[in-house]
N, CA, C and O atoms as a Maestro MAE file, in Angstrom:
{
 s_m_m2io_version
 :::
 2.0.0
}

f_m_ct {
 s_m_title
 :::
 protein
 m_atom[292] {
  # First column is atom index #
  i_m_mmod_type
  r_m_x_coord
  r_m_y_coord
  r_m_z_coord
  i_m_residue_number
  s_m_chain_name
  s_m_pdb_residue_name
  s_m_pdb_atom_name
  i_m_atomic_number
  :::
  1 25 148.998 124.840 182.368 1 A "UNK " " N  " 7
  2 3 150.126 125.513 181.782 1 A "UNK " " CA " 6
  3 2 149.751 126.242 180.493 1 A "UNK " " C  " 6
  4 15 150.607 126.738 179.760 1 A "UNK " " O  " 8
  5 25 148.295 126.293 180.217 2 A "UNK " " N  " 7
  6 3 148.203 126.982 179.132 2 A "UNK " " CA " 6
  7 2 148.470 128.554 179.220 2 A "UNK " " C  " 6
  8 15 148.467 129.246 178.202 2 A "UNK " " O  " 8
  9 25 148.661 128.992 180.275 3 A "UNK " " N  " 7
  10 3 148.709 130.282 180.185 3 A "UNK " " CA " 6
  11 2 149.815 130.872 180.155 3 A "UNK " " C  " 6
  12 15 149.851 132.093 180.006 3 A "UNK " " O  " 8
  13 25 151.239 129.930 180.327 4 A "UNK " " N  " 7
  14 3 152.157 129.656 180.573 4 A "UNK " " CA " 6
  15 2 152.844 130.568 179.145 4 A "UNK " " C  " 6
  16 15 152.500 130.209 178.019 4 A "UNK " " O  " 8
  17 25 153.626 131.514 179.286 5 A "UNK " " N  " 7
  18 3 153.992 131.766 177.682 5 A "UNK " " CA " 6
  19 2 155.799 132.317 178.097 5 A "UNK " " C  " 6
  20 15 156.147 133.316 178.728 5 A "UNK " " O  " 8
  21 25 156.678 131.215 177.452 6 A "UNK " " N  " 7
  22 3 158.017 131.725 177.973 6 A "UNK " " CA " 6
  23 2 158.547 132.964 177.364 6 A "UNK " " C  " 6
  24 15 158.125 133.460 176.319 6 A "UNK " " O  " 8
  25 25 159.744 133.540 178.284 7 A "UNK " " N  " 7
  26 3 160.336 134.609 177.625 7 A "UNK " " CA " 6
  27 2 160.825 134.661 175.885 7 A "UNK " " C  " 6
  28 15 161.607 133.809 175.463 7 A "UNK " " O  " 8
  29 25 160.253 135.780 174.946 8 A "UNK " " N  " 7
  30 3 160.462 135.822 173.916 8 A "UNK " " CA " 6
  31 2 161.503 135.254 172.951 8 A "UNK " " C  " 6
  32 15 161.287 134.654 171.898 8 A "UNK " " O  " 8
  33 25 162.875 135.614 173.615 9 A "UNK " " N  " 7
  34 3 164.258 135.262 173.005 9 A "UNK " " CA " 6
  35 2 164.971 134.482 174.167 9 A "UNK " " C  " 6
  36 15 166.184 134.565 174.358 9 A "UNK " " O  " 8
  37 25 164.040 133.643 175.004 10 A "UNK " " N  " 7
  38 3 164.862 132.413 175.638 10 A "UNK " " CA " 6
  39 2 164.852 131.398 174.451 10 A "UNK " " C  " 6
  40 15 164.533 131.567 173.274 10 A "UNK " " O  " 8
  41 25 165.225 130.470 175.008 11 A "UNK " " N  " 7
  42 3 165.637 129.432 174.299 11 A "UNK " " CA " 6
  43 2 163.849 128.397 174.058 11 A "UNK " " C  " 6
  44 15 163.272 128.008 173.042 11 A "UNK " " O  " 8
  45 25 163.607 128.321 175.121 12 A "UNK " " N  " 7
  46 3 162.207 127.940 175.574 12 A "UNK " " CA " 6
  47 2 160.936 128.815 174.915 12 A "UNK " " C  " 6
  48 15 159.818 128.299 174.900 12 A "UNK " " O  " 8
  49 25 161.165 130.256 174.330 13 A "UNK " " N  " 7
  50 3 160.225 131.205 174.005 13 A "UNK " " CA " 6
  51 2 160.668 130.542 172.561 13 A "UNK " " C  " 6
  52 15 159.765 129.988 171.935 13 A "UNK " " O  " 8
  53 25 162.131 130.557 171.922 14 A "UNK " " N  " 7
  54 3 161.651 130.219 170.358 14 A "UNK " " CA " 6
  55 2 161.606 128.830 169.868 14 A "UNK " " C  " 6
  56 15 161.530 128.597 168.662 14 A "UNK " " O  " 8
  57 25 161.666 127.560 171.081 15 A "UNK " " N  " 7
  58 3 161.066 126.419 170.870 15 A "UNK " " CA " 6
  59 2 159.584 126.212 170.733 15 A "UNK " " C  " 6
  60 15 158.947 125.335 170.149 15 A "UNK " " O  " 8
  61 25 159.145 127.449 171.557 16 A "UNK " " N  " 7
  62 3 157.637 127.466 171.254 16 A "UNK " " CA " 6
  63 2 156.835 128.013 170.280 16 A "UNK " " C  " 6
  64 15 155.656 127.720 170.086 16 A "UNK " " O  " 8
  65 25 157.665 129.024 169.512 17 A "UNK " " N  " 7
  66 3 157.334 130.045 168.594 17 A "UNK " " CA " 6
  67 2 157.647 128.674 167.326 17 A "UNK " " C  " 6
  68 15 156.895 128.858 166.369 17 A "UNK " " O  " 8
  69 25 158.415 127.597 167.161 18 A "UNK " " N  " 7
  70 3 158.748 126.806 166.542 18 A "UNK " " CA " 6
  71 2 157.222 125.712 166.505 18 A "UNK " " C  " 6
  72 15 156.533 125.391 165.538 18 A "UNK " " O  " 8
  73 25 157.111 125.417 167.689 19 A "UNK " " N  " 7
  74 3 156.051 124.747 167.536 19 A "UNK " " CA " 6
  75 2 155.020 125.294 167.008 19 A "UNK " " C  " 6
  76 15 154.714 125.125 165.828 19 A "UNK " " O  " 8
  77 25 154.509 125.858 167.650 20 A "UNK " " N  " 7
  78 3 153.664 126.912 167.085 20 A "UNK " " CA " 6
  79 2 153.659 126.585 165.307 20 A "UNK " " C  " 6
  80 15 153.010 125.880 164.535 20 A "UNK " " O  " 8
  81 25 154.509 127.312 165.245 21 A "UNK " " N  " 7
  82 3 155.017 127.324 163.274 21 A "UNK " " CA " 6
  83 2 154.524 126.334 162.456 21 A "UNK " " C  " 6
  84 15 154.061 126.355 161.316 21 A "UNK " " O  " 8
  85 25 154.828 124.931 163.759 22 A "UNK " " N  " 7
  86 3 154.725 123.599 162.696 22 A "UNK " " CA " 6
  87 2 153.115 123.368 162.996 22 A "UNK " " C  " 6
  88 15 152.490 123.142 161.959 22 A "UNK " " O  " 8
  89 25 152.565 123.374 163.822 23 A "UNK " " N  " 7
  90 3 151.432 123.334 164.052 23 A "UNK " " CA " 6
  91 2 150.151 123.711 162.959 23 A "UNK " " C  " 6
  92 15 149.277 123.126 162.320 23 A "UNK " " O  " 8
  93 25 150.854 125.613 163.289 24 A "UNK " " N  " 7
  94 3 149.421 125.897 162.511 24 A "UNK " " CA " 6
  95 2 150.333 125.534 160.812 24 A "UNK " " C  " 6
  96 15 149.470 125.697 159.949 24 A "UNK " " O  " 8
  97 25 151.195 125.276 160.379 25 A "UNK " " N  " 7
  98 3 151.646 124.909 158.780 25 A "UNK " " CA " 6
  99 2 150.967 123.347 158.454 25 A "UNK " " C  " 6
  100 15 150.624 122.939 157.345 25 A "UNK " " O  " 8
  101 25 150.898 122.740 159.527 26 A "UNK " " N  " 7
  102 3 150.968 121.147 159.371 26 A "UNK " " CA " 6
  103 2 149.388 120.881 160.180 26 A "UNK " " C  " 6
  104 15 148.630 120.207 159.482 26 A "UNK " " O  " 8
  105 25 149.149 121.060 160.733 27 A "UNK " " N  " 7
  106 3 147.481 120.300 161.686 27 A "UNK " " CA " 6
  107 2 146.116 120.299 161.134 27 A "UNK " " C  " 6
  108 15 145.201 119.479 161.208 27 A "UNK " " O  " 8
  109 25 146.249 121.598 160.482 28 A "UNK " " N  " 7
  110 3 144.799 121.717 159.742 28 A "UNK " " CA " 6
  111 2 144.975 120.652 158.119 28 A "UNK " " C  " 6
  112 15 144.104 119.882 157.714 28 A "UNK " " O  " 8
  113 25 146.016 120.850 157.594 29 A "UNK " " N  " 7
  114 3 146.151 119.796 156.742 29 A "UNK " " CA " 6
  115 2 146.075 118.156 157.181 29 A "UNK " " C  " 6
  116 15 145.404 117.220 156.746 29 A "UNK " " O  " 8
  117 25 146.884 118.247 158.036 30 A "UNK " " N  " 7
  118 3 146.505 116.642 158.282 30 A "UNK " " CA " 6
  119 2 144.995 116.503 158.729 30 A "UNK " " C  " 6
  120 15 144.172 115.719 158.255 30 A "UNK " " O  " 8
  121 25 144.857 117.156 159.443 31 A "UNK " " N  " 7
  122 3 142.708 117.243 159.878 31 A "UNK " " CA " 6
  123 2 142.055 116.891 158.669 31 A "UNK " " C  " 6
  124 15 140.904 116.491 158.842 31 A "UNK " " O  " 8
  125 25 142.548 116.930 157.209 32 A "UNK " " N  " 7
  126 3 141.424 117.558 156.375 32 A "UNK " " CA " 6
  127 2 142.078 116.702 154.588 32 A "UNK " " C  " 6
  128 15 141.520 116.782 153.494 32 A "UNK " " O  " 8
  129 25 143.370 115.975 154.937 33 A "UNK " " N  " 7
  130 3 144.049 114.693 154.333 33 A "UNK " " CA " 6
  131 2 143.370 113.859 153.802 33 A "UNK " " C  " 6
  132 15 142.181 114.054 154.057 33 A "UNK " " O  " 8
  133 25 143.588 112.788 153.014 34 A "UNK " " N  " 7
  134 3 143.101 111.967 152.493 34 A "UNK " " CA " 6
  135 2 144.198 110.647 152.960 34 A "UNK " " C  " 6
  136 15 144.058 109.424 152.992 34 A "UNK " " O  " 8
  137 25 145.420 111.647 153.318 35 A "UNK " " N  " 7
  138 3 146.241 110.501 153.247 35 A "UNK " " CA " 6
  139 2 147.420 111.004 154.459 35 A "UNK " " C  " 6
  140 15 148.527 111.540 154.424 35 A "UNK " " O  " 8
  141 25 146.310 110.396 155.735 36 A "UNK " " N  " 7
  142 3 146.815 111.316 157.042 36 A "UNK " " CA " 6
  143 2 148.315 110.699 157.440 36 A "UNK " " C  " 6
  144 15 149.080 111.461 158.031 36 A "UNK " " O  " 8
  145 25 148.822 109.152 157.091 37 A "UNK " " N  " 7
  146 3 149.983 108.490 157.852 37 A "UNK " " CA " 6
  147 2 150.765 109.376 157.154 37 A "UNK " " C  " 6
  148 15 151.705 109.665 157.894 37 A "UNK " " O  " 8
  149 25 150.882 110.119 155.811 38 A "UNK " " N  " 7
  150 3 152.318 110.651 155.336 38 A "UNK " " CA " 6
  151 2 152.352 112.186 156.057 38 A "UNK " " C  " 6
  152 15 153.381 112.684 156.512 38 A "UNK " " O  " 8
  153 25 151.150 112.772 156.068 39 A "UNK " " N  " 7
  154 3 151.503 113.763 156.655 39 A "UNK " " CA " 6
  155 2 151.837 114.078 158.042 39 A "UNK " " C  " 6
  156 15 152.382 115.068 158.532 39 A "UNK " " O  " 8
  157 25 151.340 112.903 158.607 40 A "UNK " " N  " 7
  158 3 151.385 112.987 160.020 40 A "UNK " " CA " 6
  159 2 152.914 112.364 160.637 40 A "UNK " " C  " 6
  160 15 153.471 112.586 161.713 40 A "UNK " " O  " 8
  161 25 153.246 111.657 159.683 41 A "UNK " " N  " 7
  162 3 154.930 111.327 159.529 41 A "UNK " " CA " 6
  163 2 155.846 112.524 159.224 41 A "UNK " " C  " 6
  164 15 156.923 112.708 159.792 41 A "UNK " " O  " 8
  165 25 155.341 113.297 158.304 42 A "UNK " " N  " 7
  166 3 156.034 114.385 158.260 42 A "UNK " " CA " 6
  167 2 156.346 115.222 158.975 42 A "UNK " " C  " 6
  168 15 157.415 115.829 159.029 42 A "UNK " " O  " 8
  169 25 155.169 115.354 159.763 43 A "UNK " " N  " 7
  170 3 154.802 116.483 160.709 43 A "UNK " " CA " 6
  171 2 155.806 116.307 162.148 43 A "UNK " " C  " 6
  172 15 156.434 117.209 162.701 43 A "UNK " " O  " 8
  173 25 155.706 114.294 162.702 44 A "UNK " " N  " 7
  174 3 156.270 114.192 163.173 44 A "UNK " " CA " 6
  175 2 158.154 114.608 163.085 44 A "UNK " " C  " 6
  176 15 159.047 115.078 163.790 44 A "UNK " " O  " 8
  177 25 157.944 114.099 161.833 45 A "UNK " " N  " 7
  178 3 159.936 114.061 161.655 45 A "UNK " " CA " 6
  179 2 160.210 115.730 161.717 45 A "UNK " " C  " 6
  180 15 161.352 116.121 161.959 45 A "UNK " " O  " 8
  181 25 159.232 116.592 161.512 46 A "UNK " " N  " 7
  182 3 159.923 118.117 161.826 46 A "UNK " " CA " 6
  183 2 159.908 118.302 163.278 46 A "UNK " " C  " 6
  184 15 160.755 118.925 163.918 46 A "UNK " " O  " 8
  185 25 158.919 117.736 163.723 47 A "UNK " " N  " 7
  186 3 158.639 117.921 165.245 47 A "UNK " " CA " 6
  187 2 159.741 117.734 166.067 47 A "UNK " " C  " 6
  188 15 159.865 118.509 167.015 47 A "UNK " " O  " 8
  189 25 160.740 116.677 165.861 48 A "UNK " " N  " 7
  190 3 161.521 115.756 166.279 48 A "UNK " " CA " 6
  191 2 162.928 116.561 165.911 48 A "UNK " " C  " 6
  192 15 163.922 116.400 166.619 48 A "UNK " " O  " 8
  193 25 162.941 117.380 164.831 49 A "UNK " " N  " 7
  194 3 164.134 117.993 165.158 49 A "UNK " " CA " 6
  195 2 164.236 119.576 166.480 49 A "UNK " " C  " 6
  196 15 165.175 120.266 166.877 49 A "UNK " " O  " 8
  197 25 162.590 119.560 166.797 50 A "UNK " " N  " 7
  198 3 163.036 120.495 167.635 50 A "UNK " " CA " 6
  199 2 163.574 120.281 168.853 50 A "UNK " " C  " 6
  200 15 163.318 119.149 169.265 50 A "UNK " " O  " 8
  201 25 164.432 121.153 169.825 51 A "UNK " " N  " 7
  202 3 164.719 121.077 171.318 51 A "UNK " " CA " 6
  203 2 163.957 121.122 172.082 51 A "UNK " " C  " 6
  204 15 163.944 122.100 172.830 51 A "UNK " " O  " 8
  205 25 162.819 119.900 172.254 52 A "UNK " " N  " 7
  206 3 161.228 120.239 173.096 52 A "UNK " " CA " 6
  207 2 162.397 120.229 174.239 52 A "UNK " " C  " 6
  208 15 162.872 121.295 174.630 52 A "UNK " " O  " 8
  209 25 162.674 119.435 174.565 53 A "UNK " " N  " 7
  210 3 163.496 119.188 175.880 53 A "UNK " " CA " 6
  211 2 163.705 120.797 176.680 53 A "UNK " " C  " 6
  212 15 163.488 121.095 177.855 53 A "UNK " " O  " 8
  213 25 164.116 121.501 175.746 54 A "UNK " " N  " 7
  214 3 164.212 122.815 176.934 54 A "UNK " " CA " 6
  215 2 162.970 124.013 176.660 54 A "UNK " " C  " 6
  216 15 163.004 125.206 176.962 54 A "UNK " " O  " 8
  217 25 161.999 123.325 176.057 55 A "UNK " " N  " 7
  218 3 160.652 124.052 176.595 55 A "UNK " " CA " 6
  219 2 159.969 123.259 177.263 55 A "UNK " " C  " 6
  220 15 159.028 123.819 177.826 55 A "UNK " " O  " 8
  221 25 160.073 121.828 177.498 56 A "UNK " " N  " 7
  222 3 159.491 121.088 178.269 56 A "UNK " " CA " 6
  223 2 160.416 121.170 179.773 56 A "UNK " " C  " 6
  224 15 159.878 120.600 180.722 56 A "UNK " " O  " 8
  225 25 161.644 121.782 180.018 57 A "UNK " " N  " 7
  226 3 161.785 122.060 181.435 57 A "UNK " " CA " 6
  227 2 161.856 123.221 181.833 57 A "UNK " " C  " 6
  228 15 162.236 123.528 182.963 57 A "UNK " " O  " 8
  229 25 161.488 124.037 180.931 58 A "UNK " " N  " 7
  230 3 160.921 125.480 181.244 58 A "UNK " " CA " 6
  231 2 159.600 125.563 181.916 58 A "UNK " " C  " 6
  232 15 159.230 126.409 182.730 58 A "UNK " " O  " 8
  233 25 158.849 124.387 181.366 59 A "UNK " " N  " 7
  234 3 157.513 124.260 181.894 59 A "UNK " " CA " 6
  235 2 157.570 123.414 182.959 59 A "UNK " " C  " 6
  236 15 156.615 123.448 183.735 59 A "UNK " " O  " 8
  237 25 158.550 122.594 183.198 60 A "UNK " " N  " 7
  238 3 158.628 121.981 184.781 60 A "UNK " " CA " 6
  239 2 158.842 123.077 185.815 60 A "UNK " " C  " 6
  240 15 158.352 123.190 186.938 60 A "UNK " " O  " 8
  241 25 159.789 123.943 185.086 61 A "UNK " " N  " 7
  242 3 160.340 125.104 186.416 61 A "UNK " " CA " 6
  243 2 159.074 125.755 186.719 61 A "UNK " " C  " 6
  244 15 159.032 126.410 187.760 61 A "UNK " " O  " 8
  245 25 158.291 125.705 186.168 62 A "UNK " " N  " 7
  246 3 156.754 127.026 185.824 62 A "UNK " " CA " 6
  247 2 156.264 126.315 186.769 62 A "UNK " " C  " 6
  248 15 156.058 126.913 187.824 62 A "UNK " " O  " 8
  249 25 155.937 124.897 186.708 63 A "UNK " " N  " 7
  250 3 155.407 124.322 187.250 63 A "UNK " " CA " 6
  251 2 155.317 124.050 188.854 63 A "UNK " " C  " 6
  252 15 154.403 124.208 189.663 63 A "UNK " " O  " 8
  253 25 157.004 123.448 188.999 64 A "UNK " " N  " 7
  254 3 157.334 123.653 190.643 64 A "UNK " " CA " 6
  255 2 157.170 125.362 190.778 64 A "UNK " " C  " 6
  256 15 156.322 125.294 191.668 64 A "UNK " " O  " 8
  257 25 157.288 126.389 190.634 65 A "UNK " " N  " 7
  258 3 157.268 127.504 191.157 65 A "UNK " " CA " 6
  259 2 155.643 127.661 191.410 65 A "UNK " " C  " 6
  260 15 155.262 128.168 192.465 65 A "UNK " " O  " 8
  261 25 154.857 127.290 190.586 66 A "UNK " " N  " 7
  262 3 153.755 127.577 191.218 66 A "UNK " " CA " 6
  263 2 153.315 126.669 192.215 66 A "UNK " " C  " 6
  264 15 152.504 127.060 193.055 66 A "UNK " " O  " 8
  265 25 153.752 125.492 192.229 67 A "UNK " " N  " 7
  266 3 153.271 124.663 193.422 67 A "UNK " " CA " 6
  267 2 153.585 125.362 194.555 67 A "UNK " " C  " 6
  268 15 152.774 125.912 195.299 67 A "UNK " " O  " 8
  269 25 154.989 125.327 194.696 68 A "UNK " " N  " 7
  270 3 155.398 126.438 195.764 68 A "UNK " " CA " 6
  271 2 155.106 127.948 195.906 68 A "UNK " " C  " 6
  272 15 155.740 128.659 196.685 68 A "UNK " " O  " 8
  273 25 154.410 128.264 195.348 69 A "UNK " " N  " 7
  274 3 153.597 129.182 195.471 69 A "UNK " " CA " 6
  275 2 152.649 128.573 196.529 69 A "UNK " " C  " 6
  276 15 152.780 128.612 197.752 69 A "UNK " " O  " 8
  277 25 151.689 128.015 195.818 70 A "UNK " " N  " 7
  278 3 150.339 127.544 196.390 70 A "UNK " " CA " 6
  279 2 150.873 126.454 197.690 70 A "UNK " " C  " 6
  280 15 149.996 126.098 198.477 70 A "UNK " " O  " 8
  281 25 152.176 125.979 197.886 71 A "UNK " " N  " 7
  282 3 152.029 125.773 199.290 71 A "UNK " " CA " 6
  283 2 152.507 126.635 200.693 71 A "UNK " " C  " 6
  284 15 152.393 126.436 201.902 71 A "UNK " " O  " 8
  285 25 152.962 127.447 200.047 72 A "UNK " " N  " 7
  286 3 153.029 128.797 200.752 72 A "UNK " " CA " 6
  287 2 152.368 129.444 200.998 72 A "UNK " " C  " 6
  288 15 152.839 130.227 201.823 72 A "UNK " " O  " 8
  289 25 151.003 129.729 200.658 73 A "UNK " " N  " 7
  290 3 149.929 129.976 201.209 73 A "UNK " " CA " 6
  291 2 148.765 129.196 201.894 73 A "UNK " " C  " 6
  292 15 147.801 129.807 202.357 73 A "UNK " " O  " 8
  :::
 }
 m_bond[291] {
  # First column is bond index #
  i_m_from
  i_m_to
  i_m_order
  :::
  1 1 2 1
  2 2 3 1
  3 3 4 2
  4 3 5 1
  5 5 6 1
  6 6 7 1
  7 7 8 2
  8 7 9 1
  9 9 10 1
  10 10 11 1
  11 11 12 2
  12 11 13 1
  13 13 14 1
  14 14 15 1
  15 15 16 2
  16 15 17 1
  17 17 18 1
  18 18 19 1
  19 19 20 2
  20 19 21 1
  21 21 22 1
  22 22 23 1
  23 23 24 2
  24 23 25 1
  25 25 26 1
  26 26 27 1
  27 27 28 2
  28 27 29 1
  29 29 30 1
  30 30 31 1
  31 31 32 2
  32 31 33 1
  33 33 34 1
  34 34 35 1
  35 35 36 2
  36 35 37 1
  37 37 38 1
  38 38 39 1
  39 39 40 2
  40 39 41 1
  41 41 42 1
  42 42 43 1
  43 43 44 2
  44 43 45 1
  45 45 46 1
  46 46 47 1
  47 47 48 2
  48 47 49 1
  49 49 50 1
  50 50 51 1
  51 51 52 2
  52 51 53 1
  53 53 54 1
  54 54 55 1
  55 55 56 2
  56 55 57 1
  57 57 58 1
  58 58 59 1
  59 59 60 2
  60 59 61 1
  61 61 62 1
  62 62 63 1
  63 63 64 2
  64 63 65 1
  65 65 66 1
  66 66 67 1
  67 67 68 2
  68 67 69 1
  69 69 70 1
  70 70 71 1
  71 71 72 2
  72 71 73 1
  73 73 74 1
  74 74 75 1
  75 75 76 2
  76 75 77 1
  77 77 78 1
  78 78 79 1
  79 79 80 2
  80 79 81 1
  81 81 82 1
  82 82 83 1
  83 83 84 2
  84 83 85 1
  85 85 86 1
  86 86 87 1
  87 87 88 2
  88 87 89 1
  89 89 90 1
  90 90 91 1
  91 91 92 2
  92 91 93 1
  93 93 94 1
  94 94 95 1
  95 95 96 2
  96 95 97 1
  97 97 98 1
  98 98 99 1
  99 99 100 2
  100 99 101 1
  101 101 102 1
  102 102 103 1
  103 103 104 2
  104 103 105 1
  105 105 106 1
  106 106 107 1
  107 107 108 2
  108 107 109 1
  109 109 110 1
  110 110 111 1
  111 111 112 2
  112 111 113 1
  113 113 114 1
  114 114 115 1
  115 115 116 2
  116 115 117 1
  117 117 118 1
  118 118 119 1
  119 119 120 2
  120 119 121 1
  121 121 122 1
  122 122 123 1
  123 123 124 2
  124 123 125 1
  125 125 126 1
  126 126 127 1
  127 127 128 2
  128 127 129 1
  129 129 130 1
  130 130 131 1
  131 131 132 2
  132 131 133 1
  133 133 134 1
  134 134 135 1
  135 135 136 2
  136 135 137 1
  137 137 138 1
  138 138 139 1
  139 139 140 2
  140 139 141 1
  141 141 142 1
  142 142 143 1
  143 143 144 2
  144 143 145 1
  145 145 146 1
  146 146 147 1
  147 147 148 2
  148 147 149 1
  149 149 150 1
  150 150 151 1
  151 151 152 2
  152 151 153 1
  153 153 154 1
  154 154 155 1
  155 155 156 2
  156 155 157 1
  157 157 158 1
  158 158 159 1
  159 159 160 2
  160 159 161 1
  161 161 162 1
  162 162 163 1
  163 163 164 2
  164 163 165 1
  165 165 166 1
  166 166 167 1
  167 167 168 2
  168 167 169 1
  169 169 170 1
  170 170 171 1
  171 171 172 2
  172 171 173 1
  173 173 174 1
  174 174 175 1
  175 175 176 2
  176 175 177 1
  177 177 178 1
  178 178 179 1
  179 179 180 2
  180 179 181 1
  181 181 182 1
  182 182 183 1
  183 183 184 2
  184 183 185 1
  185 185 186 1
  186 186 187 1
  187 187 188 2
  188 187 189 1
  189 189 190 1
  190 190 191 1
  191 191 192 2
  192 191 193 1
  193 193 194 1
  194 194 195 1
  195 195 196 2
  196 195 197 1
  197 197 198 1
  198 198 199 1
  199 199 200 2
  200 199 201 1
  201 201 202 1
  202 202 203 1
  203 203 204 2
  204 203 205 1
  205 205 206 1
  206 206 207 1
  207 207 208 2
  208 207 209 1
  209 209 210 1
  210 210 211 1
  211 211 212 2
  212 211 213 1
  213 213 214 1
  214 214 215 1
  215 215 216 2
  216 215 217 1
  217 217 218 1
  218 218 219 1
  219 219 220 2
  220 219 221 1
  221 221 222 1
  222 222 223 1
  223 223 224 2
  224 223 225 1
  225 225 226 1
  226 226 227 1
  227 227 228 2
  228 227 229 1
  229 229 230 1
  230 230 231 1
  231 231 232 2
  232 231 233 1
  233 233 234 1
  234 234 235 1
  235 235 236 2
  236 235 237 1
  237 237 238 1
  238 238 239 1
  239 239 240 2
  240 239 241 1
  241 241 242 1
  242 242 243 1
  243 243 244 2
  244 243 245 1
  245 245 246 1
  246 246 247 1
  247 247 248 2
  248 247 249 1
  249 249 250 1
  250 250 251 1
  251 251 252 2
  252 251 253 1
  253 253 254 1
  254 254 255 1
  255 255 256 2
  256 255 257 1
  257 257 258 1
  258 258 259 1
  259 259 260 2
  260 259 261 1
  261 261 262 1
  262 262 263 1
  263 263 264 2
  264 263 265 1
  265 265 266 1
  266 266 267 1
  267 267 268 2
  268 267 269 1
  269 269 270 1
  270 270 271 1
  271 271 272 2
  272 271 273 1
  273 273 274 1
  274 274 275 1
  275 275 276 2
  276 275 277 1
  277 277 278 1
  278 278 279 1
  279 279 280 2
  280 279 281 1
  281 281 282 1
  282 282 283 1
  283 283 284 2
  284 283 285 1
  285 285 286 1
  286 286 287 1
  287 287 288 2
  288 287 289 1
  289 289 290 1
  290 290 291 1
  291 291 292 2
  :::
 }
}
């Protein structure tokens, strides 16, 4: 599913543009911490307010469609 990139202004495109955000703001710091449990707590509790839930079944739908793809051929 890495290649996987949802529509821009779905709901699923700016949950990902969100992640994204927190990622590259928050990962390389915690990588490179002294004092990884607070940041990595932090990182979590922003994480947690996002709606993964509807980029994570955006990527189920991605998912069954390509299966059914590939058993259709």
């Amino acid at each position: 599913m890495w290649s996987y990139v949802p529509e821009e202004n779905s709901e699923s495109g700016k949950v990902s543009k969100e992640i994204d955000r927190l990622k590259h703001k928050y990962l390389p710091h915690i990588v490179m911490t002294d004092d990884f449990d607070t940041l990595w707590n932090e990182y979590q509790e922003e994480y947690g307010k996002i709606n993964t839930k509807a980029y994570l079944d955006d990527l189920t739908k991605e998912v069954l469609r390509r299966q059914a793809l590939t058993e259709h051929n």
